[in-house]
C-alpha positions in Angstrom: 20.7 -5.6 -0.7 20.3 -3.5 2.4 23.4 -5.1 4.0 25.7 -2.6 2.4 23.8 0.2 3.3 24.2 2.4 6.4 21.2 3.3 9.0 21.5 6.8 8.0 20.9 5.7 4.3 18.3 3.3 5.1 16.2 6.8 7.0 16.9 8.5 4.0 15.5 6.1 1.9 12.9 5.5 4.1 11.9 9.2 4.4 11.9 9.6 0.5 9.4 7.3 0.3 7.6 8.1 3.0 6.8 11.8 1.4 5.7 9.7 -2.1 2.9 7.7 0.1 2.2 11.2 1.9 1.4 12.2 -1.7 -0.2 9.7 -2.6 -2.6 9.9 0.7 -3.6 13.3 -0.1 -5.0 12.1 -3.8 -6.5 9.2 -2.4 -8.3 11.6 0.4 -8.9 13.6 -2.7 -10.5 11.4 -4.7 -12.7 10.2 -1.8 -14.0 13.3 -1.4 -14.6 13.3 -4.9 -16.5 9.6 -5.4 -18.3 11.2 -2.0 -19.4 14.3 -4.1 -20.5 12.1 -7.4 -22.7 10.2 -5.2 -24.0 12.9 -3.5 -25.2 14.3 -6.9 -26.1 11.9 -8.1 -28.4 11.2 -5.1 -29.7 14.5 -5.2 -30.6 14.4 -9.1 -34.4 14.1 -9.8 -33.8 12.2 -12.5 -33.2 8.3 -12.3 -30.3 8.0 -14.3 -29.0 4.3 -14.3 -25.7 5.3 -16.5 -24.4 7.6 -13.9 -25.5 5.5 -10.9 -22.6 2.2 -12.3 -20.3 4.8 -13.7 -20.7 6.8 -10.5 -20.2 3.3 -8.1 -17.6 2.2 -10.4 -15.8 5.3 -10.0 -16.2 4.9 -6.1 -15.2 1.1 -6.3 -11.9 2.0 -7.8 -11.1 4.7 -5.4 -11.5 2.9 -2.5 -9.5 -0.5 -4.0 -6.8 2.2 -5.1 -6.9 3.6 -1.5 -6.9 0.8 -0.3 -3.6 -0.5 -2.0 -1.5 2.3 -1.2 -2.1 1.6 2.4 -1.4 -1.9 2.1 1.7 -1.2 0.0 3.2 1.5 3.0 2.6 -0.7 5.4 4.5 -3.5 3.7 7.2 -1.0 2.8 7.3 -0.1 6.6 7.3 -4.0 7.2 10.6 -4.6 4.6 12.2 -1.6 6.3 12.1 -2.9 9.9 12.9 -6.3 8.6 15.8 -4.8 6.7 17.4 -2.9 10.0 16.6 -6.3 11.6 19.3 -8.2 8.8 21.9 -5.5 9.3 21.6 -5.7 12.9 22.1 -9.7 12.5 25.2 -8.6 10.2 27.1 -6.7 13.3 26.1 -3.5 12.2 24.9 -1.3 15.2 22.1 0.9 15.2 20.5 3.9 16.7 17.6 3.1 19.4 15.3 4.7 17.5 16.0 2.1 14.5 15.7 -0.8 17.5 12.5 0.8 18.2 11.0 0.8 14.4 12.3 -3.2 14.6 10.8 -3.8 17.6 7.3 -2.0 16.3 7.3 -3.2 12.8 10.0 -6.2 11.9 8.1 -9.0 10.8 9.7 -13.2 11.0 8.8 -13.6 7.4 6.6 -11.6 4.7 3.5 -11.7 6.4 1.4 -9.8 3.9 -2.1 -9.7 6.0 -3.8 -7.2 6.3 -4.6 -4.7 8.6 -8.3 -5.2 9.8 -8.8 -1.6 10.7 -8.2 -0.4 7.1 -10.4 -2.7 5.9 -13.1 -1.5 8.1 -12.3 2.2 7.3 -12.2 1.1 3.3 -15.5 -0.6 3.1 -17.1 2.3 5.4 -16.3 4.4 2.8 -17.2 2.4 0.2 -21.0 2.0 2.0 -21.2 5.8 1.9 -20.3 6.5 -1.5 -22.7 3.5 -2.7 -25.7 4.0 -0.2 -25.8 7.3 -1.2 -26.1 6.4 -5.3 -28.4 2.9 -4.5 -30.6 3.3 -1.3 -34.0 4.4 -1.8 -35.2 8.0 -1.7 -37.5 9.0 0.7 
């Protein structure tokens, strides 16, 4: 598919959905801060209510799984991109050194989909916080 577009169409392309992942990592920062606020609540609530304490994790479980795909899913968009420029190159088309550069940064041999170890780290941090602060004990 991306063999009869241009560079300049593939940055445009690129940089549309680029702002919709932008978008989507300000909800997702959002929504953090909101699963963070829930627990906090319900943490600081006198009463021992075991409704809010599941809805409250499962709230906070989904946040963080929906987090965490949308990181996944830019970085494999980032990852067809590069590989894309790569097959144009290949075809005899030239291109920009800056679009060498994103090849050389983010191309991949085949469709690797692993995963990045440091989002998974930063995701299940979070997710610690927001359930620590609902299930560990009060002192």
């Amino acid at each position: 598919m991306m063999e009869n577009l241009t560079e300049f169409q593939v940055w445009s392309m690129f940089s549309s959905f680029s702002i919709a992942f932008a978008l989507r990592a300000i909800g997702s920062t959002i929504a953090i801060w909101l699963a963070l606020r829930i627990a906090s609540n319900i943490r600081a609530s006198e009463e021992d209510n075991m409704i809010a304490k599941v809805l409250g994790s499962v709230f906070g479980v989904l946040v963080v799984y929906a987090a965490f795909y949308w990181q996944m899913a830019y970085l494999g968009y980032r990852e067809n991109i590069a590989n894309g420029l790569s097959e144009m190159a290949a075809n005899g088309a030239t291109l920009s050194a800056g679009a060498m550069e994103f090849v050389a940064n983010f191309s991949t041999a085949s469709a690797s989909g692993t995963t990045n170890i440091l989002l998974i780290i930063f995701d299940l941090t979070i997710l610690a916080m927001i359930l620590g602060s609902i299930w560990m004990a009060k002192k």
